[in-house]
C-alpha positions in Angstrom: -9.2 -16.8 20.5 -9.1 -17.5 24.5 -7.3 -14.9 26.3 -5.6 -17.4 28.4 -3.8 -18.4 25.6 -1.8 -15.3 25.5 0.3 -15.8 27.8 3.5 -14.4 26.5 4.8 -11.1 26.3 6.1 -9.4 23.0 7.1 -5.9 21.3 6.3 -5.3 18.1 9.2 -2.8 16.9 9.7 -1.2 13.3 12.6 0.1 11.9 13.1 4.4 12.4 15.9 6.0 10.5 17.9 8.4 13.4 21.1 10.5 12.9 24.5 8.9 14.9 26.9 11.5 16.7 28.3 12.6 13.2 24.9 13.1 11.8 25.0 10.5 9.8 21.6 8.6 9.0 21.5 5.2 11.1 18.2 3.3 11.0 17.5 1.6 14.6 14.2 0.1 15.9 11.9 1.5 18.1 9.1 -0.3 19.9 5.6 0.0 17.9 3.6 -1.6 20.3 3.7 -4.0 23.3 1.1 -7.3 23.7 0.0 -10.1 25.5 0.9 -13.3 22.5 1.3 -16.8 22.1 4.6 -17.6 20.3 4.4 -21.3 18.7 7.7 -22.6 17.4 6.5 -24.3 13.7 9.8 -25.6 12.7 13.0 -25.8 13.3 15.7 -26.7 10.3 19.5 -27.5 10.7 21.3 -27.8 7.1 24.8 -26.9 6.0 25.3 -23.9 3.8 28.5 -22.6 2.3 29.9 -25.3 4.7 28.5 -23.5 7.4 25.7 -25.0 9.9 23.0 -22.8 9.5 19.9 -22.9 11.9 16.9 -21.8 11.0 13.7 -21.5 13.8 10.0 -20.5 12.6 7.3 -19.4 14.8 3.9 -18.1 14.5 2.5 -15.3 16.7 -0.6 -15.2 17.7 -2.2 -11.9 18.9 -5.2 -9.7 19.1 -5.7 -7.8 15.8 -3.9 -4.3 15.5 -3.8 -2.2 12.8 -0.7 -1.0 11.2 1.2 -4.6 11.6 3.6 -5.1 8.9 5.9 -7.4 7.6 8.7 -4.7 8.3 8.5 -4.7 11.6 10.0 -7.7 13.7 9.0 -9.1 17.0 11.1 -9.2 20.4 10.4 -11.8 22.1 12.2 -12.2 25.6 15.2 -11.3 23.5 14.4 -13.5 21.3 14.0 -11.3 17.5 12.2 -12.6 14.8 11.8 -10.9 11.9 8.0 -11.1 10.0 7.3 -12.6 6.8 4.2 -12.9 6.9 1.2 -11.2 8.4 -2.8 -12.8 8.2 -5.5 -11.1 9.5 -7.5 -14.8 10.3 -10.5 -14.9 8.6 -10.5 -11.0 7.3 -12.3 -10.7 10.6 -10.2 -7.6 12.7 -10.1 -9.6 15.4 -7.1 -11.7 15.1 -3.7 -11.8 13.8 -1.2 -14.7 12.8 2.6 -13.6 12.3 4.4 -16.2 10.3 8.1 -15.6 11.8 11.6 -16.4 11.3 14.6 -16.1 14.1 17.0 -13.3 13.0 20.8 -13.2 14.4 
């Protein structure tokens, strides 16, 4: 991986269960980590559903490896959220990691 390809800034944030005013339990997202990416839109899809236009984006992340990514998390991306379905270390290496994306509302 080139460095210069990284030219993007994300945060990485996972979901944190809180208390509201009432002291009720809320879950909210806190940033896990902040890094230098590159965010590649795959696809994108346009179909009807429930006679609704639905739009759905894809995008992998590329970034250096860090432990602790999950699937659970989701990634900001200049506003931008996507949540994570997928998370490859590339090549079982630790050096490297691909998040397979798709653009929550």
């Amino acid at each position: 991986m080139r460095a210069g390809q990284l030219d993007q800034r994300i945060t990485l944030e996972q979901r944190v269960q809180g208390q509201d005013e009432f002291g009720q339990p809320v879950d909210t997202w806190a940033p896990f980590l902040t890094a230098w990416a590159a965010v590649e839109p795959m696809a994108g899809r346009e179909f009807i559903a429930a006679m609704a236009a639905v739009s759905e984006v894809t995008a992998r992340v590329r970034l250096r490896y860090r432990p602790g990514v999950t699937s659970a998390m989701r990634v900001n991306h200049s506003g931008t959220l996507y949540g994570i379905t997928h998370v490859a270390d590339v090549r079982s290496a630790g050096r490297e990691l691909h998040l397979m994306c798709k653009r929550v509302q």
